[in-house]
N, C-alpha and C positions, 0 to 999 in steps of 0.2 A: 504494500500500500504506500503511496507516496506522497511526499507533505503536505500537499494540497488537502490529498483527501482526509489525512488525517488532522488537516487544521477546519475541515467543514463538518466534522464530527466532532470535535474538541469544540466548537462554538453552537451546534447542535443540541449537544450535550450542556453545555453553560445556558442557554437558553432555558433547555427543560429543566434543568434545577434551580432556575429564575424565578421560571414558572410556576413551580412546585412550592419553593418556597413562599411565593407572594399567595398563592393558591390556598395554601397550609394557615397562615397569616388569617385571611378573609375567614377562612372554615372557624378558625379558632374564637376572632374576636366579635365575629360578625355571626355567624351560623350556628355553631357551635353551643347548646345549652348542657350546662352541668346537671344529674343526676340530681331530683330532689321528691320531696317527700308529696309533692304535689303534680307530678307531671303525668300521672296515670300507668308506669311500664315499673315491673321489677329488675330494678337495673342499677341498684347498689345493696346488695345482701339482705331485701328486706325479704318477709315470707311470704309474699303473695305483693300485689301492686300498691304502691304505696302504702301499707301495715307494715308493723310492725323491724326487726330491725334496726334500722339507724330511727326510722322512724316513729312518732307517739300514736297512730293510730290502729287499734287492734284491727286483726283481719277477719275476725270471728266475732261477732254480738253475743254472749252469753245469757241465760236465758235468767230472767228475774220474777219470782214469785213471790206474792204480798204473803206474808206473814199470818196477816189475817185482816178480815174487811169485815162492818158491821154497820149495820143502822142501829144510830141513836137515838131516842122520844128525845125532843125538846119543849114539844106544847101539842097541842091537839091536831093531828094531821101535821104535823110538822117534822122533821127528822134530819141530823147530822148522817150525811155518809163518813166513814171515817174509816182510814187502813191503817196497816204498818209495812213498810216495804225496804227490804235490805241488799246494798249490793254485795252478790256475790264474790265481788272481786276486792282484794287488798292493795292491790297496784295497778289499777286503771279509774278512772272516772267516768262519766257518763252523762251527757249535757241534752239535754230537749227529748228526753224518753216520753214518749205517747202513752195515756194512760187513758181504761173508762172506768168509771164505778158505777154499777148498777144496784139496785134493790128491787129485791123480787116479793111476794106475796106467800103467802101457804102452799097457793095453787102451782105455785112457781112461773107463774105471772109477771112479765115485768112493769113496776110500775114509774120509775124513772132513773135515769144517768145520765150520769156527769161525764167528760171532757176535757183533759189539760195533759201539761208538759210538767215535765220536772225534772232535776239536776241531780245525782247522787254522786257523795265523796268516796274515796276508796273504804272498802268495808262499813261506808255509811247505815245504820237502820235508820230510816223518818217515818214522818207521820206525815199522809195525806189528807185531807181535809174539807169535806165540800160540804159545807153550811147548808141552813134550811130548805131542806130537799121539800116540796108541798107532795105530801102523800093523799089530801083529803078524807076521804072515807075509808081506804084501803090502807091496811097495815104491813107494812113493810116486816119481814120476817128472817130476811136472808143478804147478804152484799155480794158482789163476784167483782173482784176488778182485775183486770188484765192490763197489763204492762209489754211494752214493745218496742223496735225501730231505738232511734238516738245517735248521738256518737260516742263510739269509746276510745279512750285515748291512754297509753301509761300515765299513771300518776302516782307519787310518794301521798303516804296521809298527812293530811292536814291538821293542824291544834284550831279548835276555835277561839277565836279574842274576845266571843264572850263567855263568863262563868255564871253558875247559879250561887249566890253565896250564899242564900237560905230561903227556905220556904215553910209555910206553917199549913196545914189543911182545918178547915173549921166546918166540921158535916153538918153543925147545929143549921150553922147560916147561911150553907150551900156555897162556902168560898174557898177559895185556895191563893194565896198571896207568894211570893217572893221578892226578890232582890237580884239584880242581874248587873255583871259588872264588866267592861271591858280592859283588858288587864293591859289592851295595848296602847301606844301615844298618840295612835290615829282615830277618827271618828271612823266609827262602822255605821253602814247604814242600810235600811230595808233589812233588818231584824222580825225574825217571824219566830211567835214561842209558840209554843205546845200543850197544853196539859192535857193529861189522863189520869183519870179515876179509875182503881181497880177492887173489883170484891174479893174474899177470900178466896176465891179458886183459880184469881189470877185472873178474871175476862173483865174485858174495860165496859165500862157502865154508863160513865160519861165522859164527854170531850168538850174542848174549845180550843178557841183559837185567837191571840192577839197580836197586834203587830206597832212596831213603832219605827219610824222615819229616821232616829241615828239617834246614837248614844253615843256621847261626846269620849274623847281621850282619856283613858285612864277614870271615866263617868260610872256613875252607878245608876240603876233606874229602876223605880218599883214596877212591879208586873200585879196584876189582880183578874184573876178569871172568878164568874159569878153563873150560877145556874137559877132559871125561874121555877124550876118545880124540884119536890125533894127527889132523890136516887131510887132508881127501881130495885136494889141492893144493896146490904150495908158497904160503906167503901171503907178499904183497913189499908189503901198505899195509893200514891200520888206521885206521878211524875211530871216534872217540866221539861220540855224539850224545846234546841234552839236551834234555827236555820238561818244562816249568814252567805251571802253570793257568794261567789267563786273567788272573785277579788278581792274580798277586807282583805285588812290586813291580819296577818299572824305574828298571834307570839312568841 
């Protein structure tokens, strides 16, 4: 081969790696998108398309069963649905779960249900809640609620920022009082408490539900739940429970 030809391949050659590089260049800065937890392909270690892996979203919904769900008398034809419902999981969380509560009759009839979303912490149990259900004439005898759909995500457990410092149950006068304190420097806010009333065999008897708009830094705040008619059971224990967004802060 003689040096012509091999200076029109030597420059050939320069060119294509010109090429290649300016090519290589564009793909990178311009075309080019890095692997992430949102791009729909499993295509950095995770176990299925964006789950889990590097990423926080489980690949698998696990399956959530209430505890237990009841209708409660509050006045005549009137009744609290009320559940308990516990996540399964100690390390993921679960934000916008579809839930119905229903109440059924003797006949097993239904005579109405409720509707909503809800949020659970890792190995969270809550209490669900849907006020004056109108049963009119028919008596509610039974609840079913069913839980579904959401997102799961890994997550570490949470401390809540607010505490109960104490509470007093008074059956005479159908009330139950406490004291709730946030132990952290920030205001928490949209605070949701809980109570239950339990009879000796452990079933809840009655419920309510209060909420308050924030509790100031290192705040304390009275809580008071009241019922209008006496208990359909002696009640012998009393719990308050408390529901704080995803964002307070922690302590």
């Amino acid at each position: 081969m003689d040096w012509a030809v091999r200076r029109q391949l030597l420059y050939a050659l320069g060119v294509f790696l010109f090429l290649a590089c300016v090519g290589g260049l564009i793909w990178f800065f311009v075309i080019y998108a890095p692997p992430t937890c949102t791009d729909g392909l499993q295509n950095q270690g995770e176990f299925g398309p964006d789950c889990e892996g590097p990423c926080a979203k489980l690949c698998s919904i696990p399956r959530v069963d209430p505890l237990w769900a009841r209708p409660l008398l509050v006045a005549e034809g009137v009744y609290h649905g009320v559940a308990s419902v516990k996540n399964p999981l100690s390390n993921a969380r679960a934000t916008g779960l579809m839930y119905s509560l229903a109440l059924y009759d003797d006949d097993n009839i239904l005579i109405a249900e409720r509707r909503g979303t809800i949020d659970l912490y890792p190995g969270e149990t809550r209490v669900v809640f849907e006020p004056n259900i109108i049963a009119g004439s028919r008596v509610p005898v039974r609840a079913f609620m069913k839980v579904d759909g959401g997102y799961w995500e890994k997550s570490d457990s949470v401390e809540s920022p607010i505490l109960i410092v104490s509470q007093q149950l008074d059956t005479e006068n159908l009330r139950l009082t406490g004291v709730l304190e946030n132990v952290t420097a920030e205001p928490v806010n949209s605070i949701i408490a809980n109570a239950l009333l339990y009879d000796a065999d452990d079933i809840v008897v009655a419920a309510s539900e209060t909420r308050f708009a924030v509790i100031p830094g290192r705040g304390r705040q009275d809580v008071s739940f009241t019922w209008p008619t006496a208990f359909p059971r002696p009640v012998v224990r009393a719990d308050i429970s408390i529901r704080v967004p995803h964002d307070a802060p922690t302590p």
